[in-house]
Structure formats: C-alpha cells, structure tokens
C-alpha positions as CSV (number, residue, x, y, z in Angstrom):
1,X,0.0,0.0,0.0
2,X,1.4,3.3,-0.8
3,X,1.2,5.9,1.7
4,X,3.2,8.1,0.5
5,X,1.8,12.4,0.8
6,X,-0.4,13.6,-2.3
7,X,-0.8,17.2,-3.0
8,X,-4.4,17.3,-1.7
9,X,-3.5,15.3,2.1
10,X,-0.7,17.8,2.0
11,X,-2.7,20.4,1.9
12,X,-4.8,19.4,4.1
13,X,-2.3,18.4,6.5
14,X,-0.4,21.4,6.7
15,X,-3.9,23.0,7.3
16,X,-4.8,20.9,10.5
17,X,-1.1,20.5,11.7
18,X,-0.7,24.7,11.7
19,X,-4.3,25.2,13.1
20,X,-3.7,23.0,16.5
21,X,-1.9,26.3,17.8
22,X,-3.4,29.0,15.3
23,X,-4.7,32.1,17.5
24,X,-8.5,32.5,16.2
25,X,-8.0,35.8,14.1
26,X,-5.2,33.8,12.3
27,X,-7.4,31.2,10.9
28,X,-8.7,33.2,8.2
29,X,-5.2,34.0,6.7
30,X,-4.6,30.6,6.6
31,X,-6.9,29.5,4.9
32,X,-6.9,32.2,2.4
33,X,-3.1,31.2,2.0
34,X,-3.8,27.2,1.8
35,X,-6.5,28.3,-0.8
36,X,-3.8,30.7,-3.1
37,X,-1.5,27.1,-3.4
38,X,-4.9,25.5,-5.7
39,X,-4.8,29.2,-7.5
40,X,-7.9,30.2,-5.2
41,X,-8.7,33.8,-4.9
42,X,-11.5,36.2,-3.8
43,X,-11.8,34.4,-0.5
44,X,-14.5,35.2,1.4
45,X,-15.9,33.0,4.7
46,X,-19.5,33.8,6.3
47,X,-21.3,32.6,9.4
48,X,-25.2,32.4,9.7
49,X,-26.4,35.2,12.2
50,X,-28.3,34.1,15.3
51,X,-31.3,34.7,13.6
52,X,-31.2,33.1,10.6
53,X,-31.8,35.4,8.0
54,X,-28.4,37.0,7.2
55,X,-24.9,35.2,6.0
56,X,-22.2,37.5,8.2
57,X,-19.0,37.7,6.4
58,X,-15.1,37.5,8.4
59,X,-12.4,39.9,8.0
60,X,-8.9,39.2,8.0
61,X,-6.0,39.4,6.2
62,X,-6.1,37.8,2.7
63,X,-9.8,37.5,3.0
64,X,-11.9,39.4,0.5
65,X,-13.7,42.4,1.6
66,X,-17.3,41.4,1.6
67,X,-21.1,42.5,2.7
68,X,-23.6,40.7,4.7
69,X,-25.8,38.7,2.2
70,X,-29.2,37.4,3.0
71,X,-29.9,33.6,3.0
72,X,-33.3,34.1,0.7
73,X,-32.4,35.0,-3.0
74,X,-28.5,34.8,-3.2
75,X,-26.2,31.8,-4.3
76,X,-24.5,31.9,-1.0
77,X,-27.8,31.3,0.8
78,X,-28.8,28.9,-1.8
79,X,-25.5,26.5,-0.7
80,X,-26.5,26.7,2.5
81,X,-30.0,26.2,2.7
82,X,-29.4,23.2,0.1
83,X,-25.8,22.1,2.0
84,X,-24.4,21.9,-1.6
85,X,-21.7,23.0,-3.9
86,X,-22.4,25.6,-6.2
87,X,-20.4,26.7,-9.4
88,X,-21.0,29.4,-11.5
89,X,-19.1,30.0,-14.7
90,X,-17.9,33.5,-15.1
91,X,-15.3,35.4,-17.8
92,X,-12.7,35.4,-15.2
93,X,-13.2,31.9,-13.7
94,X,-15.4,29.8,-11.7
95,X,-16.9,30.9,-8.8
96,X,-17.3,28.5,-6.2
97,X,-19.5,28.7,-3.0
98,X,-19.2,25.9,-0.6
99,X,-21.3,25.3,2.5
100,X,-19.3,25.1,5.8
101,X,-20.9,22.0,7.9
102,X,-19.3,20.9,11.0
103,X,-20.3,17.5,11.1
104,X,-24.2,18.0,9.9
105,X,-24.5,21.6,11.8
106,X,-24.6,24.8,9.5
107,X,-21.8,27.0,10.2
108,X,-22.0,29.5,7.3
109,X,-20.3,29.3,3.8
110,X,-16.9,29.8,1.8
111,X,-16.8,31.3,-1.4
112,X,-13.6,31.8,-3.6
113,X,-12.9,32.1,-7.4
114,X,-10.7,29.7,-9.6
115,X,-9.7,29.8,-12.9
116,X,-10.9,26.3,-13.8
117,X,-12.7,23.0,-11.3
118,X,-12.1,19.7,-12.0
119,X,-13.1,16.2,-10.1
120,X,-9.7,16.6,-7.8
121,X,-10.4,20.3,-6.9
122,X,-14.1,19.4,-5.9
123,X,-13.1,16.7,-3.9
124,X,-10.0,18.7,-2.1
125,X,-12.2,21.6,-1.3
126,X,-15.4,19.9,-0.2
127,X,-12.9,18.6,2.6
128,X,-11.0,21.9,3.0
129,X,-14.5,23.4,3.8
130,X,-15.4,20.7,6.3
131,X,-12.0,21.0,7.9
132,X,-12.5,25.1,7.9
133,X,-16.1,24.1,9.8
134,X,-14.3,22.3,12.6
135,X,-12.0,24.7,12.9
136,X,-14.4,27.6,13.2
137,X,-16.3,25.4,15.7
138,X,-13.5,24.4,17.9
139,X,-11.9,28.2,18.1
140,X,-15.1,29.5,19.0
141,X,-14.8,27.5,22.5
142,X,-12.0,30.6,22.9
143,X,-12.4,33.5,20.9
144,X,-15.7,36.1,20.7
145,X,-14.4,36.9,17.5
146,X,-16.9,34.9,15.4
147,X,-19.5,35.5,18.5
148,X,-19.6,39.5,17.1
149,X,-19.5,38.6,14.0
150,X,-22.9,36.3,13.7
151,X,-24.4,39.1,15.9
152,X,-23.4,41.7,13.0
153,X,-23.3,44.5,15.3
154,X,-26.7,44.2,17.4
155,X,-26.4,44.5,20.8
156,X,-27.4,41.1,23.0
157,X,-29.2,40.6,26.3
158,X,-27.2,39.2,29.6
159,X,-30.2,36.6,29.1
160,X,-29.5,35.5,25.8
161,X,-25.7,35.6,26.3
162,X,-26.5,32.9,28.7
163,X,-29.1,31.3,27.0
164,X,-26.9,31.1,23.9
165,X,-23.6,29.8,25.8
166,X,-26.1,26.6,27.5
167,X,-27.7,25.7,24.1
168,X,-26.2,22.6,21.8
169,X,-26.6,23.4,17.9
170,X,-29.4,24.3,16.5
171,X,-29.1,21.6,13.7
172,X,-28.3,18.1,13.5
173,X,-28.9,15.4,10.6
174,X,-28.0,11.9,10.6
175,X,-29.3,9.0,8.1
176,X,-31.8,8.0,10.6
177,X,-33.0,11.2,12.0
178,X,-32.9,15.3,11.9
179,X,-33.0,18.0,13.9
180,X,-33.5,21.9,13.6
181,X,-34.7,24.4,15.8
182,X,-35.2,28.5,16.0
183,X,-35.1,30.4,19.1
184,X,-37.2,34.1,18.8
185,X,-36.6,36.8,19.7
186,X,-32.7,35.8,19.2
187,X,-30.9,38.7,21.0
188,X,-33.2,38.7,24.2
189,X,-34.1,35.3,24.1
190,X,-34.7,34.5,27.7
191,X,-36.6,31.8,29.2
192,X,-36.8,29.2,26.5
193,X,-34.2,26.8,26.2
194,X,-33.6,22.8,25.0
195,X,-31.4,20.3,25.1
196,X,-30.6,16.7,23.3
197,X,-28.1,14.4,22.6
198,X,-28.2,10.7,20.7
199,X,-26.9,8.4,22.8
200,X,-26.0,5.0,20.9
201,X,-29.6,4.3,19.4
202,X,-31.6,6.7,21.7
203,X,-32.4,10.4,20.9
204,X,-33.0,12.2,24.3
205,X,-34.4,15.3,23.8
206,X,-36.1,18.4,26.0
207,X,-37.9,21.6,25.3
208,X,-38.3,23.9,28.3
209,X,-40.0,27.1,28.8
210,X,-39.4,28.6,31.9
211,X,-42.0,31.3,34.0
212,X,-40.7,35.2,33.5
213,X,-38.7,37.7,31.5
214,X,-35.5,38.3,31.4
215,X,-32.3,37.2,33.5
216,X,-34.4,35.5,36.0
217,X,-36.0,33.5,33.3
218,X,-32.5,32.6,32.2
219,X,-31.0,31.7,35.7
220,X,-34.5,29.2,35.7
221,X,-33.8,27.7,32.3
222,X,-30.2,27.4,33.4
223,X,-31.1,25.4,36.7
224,X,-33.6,23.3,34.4
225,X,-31.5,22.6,31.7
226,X,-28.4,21.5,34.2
227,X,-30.7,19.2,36.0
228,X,-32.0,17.7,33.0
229,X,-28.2,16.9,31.4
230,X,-27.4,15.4,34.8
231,X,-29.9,13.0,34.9
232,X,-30.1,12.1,31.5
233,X,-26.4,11.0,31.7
234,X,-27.5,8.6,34.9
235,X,-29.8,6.9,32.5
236,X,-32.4,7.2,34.8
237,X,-36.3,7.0,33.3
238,X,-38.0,9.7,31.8
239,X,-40.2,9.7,34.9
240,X,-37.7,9.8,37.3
241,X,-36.4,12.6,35.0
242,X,-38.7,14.7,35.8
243,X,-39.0,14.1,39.8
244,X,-35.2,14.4,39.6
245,X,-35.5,18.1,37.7
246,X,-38.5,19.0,39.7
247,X,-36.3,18.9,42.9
248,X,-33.2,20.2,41.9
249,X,-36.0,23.5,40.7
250,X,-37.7,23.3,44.3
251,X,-34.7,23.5,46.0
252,X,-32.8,26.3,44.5
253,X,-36.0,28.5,43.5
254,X,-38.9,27.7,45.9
255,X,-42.9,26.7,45.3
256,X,-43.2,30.2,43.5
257,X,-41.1,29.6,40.0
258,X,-41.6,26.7,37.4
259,X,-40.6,25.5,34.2
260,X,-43.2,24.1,31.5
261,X,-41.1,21.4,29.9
262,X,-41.0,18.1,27.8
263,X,-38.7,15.7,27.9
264,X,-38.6,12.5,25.1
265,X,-37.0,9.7,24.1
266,X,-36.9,8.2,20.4
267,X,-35.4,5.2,19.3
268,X,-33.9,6.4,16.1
269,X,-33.7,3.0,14.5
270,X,-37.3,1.9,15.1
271,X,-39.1,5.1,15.5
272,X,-40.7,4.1,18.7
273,X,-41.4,7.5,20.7
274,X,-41.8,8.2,24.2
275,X,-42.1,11.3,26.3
276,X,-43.6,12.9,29.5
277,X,-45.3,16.6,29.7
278,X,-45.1,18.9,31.9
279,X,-47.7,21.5,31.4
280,X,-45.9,22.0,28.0
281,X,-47.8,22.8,24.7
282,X,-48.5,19.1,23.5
283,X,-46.3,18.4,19.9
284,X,-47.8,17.9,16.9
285,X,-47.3,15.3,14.4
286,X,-46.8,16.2,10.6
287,X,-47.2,13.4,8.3
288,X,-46.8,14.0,4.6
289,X,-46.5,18.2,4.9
290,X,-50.0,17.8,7.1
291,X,-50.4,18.1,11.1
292,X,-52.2,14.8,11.5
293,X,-52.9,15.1,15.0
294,X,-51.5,16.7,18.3
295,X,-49.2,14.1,20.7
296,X,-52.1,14.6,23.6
297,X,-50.8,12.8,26.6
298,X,-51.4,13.1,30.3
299,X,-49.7,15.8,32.1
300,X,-48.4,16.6,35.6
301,X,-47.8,19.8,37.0
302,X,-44.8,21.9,35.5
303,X,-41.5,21.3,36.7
304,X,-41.1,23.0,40.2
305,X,-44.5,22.6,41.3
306,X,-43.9,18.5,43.4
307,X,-46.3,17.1,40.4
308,X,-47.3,13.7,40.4
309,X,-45.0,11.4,38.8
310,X,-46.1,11.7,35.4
311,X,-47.1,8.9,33.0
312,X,-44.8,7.9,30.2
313,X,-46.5,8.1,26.6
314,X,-45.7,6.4,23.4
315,X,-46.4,6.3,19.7
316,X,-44.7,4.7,16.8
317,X,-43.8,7.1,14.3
318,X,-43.7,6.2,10.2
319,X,-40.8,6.9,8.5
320,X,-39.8,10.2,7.6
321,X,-42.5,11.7,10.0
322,X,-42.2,14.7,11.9
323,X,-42.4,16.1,15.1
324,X,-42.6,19.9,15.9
325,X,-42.2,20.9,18.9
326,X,-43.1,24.5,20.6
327,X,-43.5,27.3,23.4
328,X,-46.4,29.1,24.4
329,X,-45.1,32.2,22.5
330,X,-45.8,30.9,18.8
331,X,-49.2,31.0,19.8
332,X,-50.3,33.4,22.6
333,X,-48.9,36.6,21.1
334,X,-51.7,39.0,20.3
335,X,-51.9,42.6,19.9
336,X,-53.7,44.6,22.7
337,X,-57.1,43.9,22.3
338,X,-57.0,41.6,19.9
339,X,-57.0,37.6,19.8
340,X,-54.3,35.4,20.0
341,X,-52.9,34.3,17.1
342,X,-53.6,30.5,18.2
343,X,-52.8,26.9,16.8
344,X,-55.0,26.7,14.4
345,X,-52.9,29.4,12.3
346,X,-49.9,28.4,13.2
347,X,-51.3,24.9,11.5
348,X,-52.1,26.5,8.5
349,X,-48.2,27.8,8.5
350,X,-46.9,24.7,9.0
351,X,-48.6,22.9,6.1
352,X,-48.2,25.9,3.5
353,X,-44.5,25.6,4.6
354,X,-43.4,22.0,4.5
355,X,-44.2,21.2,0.9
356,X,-41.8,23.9,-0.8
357,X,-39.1,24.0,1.7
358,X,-36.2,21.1,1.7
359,X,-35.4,19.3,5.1
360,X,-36.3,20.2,8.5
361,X,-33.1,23.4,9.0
362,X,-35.0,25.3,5.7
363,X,-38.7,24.0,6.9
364,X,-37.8,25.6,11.0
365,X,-35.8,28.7,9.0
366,X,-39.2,29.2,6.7
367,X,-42.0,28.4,9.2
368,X,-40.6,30.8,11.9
369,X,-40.3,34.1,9.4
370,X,-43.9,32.4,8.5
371,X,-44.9,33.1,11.6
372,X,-43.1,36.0,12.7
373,X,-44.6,37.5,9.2
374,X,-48.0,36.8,10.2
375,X,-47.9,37.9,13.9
376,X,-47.1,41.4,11.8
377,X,-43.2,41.3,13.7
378,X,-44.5,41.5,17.4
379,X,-42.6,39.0,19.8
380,X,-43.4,40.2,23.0
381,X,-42.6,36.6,24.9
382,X,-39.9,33.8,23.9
383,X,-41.0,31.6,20.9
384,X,-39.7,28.7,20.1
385,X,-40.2,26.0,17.5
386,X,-37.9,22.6,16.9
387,X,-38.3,19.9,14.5
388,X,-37.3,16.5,14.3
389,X,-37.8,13.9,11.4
390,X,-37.3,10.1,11.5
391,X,-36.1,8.4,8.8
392,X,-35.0,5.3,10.3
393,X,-32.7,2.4,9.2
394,X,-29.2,2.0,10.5
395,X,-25.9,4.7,10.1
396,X,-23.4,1.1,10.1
397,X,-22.7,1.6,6.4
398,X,-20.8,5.2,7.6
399,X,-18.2,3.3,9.8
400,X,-17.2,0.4,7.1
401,X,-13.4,2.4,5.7
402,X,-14.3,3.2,1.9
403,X,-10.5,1.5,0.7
C-alpha cells in the first residue's frame, strides 16, 4: 500500500497541523493562504447570524472584503440552505460557493474564485470546507471573535448571552434522524431553552420554557437545563427525569417559579417515541406536509410545582414523519385587544411551509419568518419551534473504511 503524501492530504495536512496552535484571528489568513496554493482567490468565509436570516462575512487578512448577504435570494444562501456545492461559470473563472458544515451543523459558507474546477479540486475543497467548519467550531470555545461577527453588530441581552452559551446546535442530521430548531426573539431570548443528545440508538431530547422575563428567566432555564443533562447522563427513566428536575428547581427556587417542559426519548432505529409533559404545549405530528394530530398525553404539574410522577406516553412514528415541537409564544402573542394568534394558524403555516421547503433546517428557518410575518413582527414573549424527522434504518454503512 502506498502511503506516500499527495498534493491534496498535504494540503490538508499542513492546514490541520498549523491550526492545532493557530490564534483565532489567524485562521482566516490561513486558509486564504492554503486556498492561493490551488490558485484560489477572492476568499471570502460567512457565518449564519443568530437569527437566521443574514450570512455575516469575516475579515482578515487575505480574505476578500465582503457585505452581509441574505440567505433568501443569493447563491450563498442557496449552498446553504441546500448544503451543496455551487459553481457558477464567469469570464474570469469559476466561482465557487461551498457550504461550511461541522459535522451536519450549518456554520456559514466559503466562497472563492478559480480559474478552472475539476473532479480533484471538488473533492479537495469539499474537505478543506469541512475542515475550515471544525476549525471555526473548535476556536469558538475561545475567541468572541466569530461571536460578534454572527451578531453583525446588534447589541445582546445578559439573558440570551447565557441562554446562547447553554444551548447545543441548533441543527443536527444523521441518516436516521434530523433536527433543527429557532429560538425568537434571538438577541433577548430569555426563558426558553432545550437540550438533546443521541446516545448509541436513543435520541434524548427536552424543550423547556421557563416562568418570567428576562435574566431571571434565564437563571431558571439554566437550573432546568443542568438538572435535566445530569440525569439524563445517569440513564435514569423519563419519569424519574422529571421528579429528579422538579427537585433540583424546588430546592434552588422555591414553590413560587416553574418551568413548562417536555422531555422525550426516540429510538432512532425503530421510531418508537416516548415522552412525558409537563404542562408543555403538547407536539404535533406532521405526516406528509399535514399536522395529523396533536401528541395529547397526560400531564403533571410543570416542573417545580412537586407534580405527580407523570405517565410515560408512546407512539410509533412512520418513516420520515415529523415532530414539531413549541412554546407558548408561537401561539399566545396578540396585539392589545386583539385575539391570540392560536394553533390553528400556526397549522395552517406549517402545512403551507413543508411542501416547498427542503429538510427540516430550511422548513424551521421558513416556518418561523412564516410566523413572525404573520404575527405582523410582534414577539413580545420567547417563541420557540424545533423539529425533528425520522427516517430510520441504521448509520453502520458510515463506519465500514471506503479503501
């Protein structure tokens, strides 16, 4: 077996091996330098904004000066939304716009010009830009840099600085299932939070919305959120979940402060659902673009309140079904005098949505502008909306080596 160094693992290589101890700021140079060796030029990196409408681009040295671009209507939005590689043939080259996915998360999007693209360069680069994902990930554990940049300039709540340092990403997609999620209003979200993880075959999920405005709201959802990690990681039931959260809220807030919340558990290979409520909205089922019915099951009091222990339901999901899940403030907002804007519209949204949007990131991205659209831009609580699809079947076939 030959294992000698190609041109393309060099690259590559020389990439990772420089970025172990590359300051933040310096990452963006690099790249734009790695990119000049396949005659790349033009360079230009951008990170989705925390609310989902804008593509932010990074300065640096040897990156190209560039605007923010919106995700709707431009070719950088349209590798993104599609997680594809676009190419569009110019007089001075081919301009390339790659999406930048850490693992299955949407980071943003690289664009650069080259005089010509074969087979070898589309291969190299689709791994340069996953590589630049990671990296962009892993720096952000200690840098604010690319913080400021996806805020493009608007200021940000204490609350939602803590609310956006406790949640995981807001997307995930594996061949058996998918999650995305928006969080409204993004700079002062407060007291909405969740929280999941797949654990071998098991998807353990939770959607909280906890009672208040503001930082106290956020201290709450904090609290919540911590308790629920901790016991999910003792693989304790999702009954005991709850008693176990419900204390930990008790003890450190009193009888007067709670936390509406849901907490499920979804065996991604068979699709068989369970989950407990705690005075949450109840989920609703979308089968084939339509809401086929609402995941009514019994509740117990919300978390905080010594509830009964609650009872654990169950449903069996079809493939590529979908769950949405949401807070109180998709559907409660009204204007003064006027009437809540209620589930049945927010129905209506979600099956004019699904059919003409791709995958569950686009279909949460579309539905939530949807919605905001058609509660005329008034937010006055938290609202929250996260969607998961099942599609089933095993992910074995991604650990067999491709020699």
């Amino acid at each position: 077996m030959d294992l000698s160094e190609g041109f393309g693992e060099r690259l590559l290589g020389q990439l990772l091996d420089r970025a172990h101890e590359m300051p933040p700021q310096l990452i963006a140079p690099l790249v734009a330098e790695e990119l000049a060796k396949i005659g790349g030029r033009d360079v230009r990196i951008f990170l989705q904004d925390y609310e989902q409408v804008m593509l932010a681009p990074l300065s640096g040295r040897g990156l190209a000066p560039g605007e923010a671009v919106p995700i709707d209507g431009s070719r950088e939005g349209e590798a993104f939304l599609h997680k594809r590689v676009i190419e569009d043939l110019h007089a001075d080259g081919v301009q390339m716009y790659l999406p930048l996915l850490d693992g299955s998360d949407e980071v943003g999007v690289m664009t650069l010009l080259l005089d010509s693209v074969d087979e070898d360069d589309r291969r190299l680069l689709r791994r340069l830009s996953g590589l630049i994902a990671d990296m962009v990930v892993t720096k952000s554990s200690y840098t604010d840099e690319f913080f400021k940049v996806r805020r493009r300039g608007q200021p940000m709540t204490v609350a939602a600085e803590i609310q956006w340092s406790l949640l995981p990403p807001l997307s995930m997609i594996t061949p058996q299932v998918s999650l995305a999620g928006v969080l409204e209003p993004a700079h002062e979200i407060a007291g909405d939070s969740l929280d999941y993880a797949l654990n071998d075959n098991i998807l353990h999920l939770a959607i909280i919305d906890a009672m208040g405005h503001e930082l106290n709201a956020a201290v709450l959802a904090t609290v919540a959120i911590g308790a629920y990690r901790h016991a999910r990681r003792a693989d304790i039931g999702l009954a005991e979940l709850y008693s176990f959260m419900d204390r930990a809220i008790d003890a450190q807030f009193g009888p007067d402060q709670f936390v509406t919340a849901q907490m499920l558990r979804l065996n991604v290979e068979t699709g068989h659902l369970q989950w407990v409520n705690a005075g949450h909205p109840a989920p609703l089922l979308i089968r084939g673009h339509r809401v086929i019915q609402r995941l009514e099951s019994p509740t117990t009091l919300p978390v905080g309140f010594g509830g009964a222990v609650p009872q654990v339901s169950s449903t069996q999901l079809a493939m590529d079904d979908r769950v949405m899940f949401y807070t109180d403030g998709l559907t409660e907002e009204h204007r003064l005098g006027g009437e809540q804007f209620g589930e049945t519209r927010m129905i209506n949204a979600i099956e004019r949505t699904g059919p003409s949007t791709y995958g569950v990131s686009q279909m949460a991205r579309e539905l939530s502008q949807s919605l905001m659209r058609e509660r005329e831009g008034v937010t006055s609580d938290d609202a929250t909306l996260f969607l998961l699809e099942w599609h089933g079947g095993s992910a074995d076939h991604l650990a067999v080596p491709d020699l």
